[in-house]
Chimera marker file (.cmm) of the C-alpha trace (Angstrom):
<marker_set name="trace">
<marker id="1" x="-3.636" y="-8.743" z="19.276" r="1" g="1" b="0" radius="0.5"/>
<marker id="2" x="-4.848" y="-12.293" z="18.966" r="1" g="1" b="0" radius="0.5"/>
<marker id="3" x="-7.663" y="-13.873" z="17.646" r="1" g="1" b="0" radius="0.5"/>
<marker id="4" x="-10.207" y="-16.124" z="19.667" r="1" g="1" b="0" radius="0.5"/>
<marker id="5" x="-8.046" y="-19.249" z="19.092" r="1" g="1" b="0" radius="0.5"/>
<marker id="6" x="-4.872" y="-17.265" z="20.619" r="1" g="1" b="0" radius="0.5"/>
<marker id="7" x="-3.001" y="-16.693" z="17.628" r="1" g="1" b="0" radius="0.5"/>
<marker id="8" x="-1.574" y="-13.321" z="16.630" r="1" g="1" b="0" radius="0.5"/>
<marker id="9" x="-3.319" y="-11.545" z="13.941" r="1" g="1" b="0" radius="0.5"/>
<marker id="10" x="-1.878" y="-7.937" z="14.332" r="1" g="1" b="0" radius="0.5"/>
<marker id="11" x="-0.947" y="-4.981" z="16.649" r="1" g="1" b="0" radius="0.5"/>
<marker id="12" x="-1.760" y="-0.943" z="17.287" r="1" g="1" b="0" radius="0.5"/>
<marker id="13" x="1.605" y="1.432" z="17.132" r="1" g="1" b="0" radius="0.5"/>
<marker id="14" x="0.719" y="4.113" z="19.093" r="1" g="1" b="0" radius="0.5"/>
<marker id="15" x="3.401" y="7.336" z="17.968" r="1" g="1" b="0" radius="0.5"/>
<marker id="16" x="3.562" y="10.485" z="20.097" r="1" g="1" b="0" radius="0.5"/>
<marker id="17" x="5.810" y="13.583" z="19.277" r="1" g="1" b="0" radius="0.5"/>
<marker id="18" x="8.369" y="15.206" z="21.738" r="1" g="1" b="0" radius="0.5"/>
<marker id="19" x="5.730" y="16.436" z="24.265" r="1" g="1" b="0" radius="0.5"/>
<marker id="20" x="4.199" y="13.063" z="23.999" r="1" g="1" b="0" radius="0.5"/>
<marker id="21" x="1.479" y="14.191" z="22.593" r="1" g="1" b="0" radius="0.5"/>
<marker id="22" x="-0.533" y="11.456" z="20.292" r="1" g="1" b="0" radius="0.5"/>
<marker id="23" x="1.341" y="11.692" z="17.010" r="1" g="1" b="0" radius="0.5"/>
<marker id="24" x="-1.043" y="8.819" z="15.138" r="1" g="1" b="0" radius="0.5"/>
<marker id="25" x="-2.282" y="5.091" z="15.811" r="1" g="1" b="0" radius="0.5"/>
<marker id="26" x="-0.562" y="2.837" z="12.907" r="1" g="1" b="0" radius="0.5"/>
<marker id="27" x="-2.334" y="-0.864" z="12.852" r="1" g="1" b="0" radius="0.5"/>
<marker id="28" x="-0.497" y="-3.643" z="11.278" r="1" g="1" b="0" radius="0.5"/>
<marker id="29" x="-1.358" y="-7.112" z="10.342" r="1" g="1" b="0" radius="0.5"/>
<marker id="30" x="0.241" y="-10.573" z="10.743" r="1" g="1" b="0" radius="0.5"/>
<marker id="31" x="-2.037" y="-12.101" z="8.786" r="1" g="1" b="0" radius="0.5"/>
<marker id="32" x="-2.308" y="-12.731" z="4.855" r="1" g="1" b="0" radius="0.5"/>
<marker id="33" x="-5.706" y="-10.726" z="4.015" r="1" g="1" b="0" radius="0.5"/>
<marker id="34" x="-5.851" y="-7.213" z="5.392" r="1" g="1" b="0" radius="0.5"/>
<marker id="35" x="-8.579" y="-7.331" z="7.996" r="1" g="1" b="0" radius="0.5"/>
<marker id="36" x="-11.930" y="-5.649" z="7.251" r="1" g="1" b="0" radius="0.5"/>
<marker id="37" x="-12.547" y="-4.066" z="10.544" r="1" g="1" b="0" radius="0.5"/>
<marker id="38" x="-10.883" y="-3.224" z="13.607" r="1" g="1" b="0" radius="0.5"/>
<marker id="39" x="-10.836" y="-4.960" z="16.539" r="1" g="1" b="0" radius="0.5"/>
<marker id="40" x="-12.636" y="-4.247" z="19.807" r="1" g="1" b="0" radius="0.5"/>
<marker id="41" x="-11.953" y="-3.396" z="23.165" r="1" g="1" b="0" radius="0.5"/>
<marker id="42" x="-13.077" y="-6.080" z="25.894" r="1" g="1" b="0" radius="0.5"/>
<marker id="43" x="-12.653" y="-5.320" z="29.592" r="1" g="1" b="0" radius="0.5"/>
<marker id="44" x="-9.472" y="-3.301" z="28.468" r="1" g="1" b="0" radius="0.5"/>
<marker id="45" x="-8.125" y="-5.892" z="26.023" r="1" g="1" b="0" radius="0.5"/>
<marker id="46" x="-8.530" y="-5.300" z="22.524" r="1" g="1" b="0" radius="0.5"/>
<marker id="47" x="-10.344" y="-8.032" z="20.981" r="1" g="1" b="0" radius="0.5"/>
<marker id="48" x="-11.299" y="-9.595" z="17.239" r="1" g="1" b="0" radius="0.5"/>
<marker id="49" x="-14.911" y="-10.466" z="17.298" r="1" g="1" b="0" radius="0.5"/>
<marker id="50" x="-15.704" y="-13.781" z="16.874" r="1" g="1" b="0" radius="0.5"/>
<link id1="1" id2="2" r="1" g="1" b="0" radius="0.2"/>
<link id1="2" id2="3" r="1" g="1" b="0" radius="0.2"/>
<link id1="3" id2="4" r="1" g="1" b="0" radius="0.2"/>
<link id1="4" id2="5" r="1" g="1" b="0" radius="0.2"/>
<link id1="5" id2="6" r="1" g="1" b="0" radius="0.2"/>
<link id1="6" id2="7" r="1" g="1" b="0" radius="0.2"/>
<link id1="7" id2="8" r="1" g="1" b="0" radius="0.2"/>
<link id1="8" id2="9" r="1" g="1" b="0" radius="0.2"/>
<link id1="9" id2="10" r="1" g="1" b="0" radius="0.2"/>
<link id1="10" id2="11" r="1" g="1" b="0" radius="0.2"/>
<link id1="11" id2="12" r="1" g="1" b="0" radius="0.2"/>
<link id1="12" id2="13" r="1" g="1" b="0" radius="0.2"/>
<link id1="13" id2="14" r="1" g="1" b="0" radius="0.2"/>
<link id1="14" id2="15" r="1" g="1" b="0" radius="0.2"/>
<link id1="15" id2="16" r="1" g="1" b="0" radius="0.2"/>
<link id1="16" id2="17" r="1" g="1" b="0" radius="0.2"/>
<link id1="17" id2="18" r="1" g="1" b="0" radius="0.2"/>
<link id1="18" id2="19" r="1" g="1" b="0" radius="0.2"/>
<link id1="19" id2="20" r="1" g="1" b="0" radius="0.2"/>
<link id1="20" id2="21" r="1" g="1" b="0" radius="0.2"/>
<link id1="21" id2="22" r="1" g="1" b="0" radius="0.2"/>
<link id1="22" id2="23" r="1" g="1" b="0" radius="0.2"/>
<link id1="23" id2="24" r="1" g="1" b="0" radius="0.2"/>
<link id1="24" id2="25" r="1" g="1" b="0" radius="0.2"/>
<link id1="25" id2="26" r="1" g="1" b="0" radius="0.2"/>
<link id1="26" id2="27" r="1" g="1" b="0" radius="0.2"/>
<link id1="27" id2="28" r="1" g="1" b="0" radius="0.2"/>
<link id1="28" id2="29" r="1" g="1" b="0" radius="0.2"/>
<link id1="29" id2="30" r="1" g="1" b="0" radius="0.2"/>
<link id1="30" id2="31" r="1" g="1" b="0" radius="0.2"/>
<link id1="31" id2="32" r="1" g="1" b="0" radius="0.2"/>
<link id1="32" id2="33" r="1" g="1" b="0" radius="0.2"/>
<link id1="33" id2="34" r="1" g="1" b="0" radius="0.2"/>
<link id1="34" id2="35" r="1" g="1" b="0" radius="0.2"/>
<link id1="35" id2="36" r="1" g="1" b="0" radius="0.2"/>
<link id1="36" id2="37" r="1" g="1" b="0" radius="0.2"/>
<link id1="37" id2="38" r="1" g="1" b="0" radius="0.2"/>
<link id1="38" id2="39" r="1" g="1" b="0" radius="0.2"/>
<link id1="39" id2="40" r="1" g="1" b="0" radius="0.2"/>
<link id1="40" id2="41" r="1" g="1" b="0" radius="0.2"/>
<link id1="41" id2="42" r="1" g="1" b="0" radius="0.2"/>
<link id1="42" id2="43" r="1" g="1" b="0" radius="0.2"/>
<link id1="43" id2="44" r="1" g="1" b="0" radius="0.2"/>
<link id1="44" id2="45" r="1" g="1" b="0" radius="0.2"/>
<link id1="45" id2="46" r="1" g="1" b="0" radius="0.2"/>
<link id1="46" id2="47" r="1" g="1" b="0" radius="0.2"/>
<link id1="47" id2="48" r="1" g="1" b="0" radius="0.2"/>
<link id1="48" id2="49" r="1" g="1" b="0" radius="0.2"/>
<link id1="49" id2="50" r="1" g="1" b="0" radius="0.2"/>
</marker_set>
């Protein structure tokens, strides 16, 4: 995911099991301060608001 200035601030790890099946969603930062909120899906892109 990246930020409105294009730079990477984190991703979504999506895990399924054997029947791929959704396992969990892991997010992980880049950044150095944990984010306070999720980001947002924009016409299919997920998005940090600005």
């Amino acid at each position: 995911m990246y930020d409105a200035s294009g730079s990477g601030v984190g991703m979504i790890l999506v895990w399924t099991d054997r029947a791929a099946t959704l396992a969990a969603l892991e997010f992980a930062w880049v950044t150095d301060e944990m984010p306070t909120s999720l980001p947002v899906v924009v016409d299919g892109w997920l998005s940090w608001p600005s």
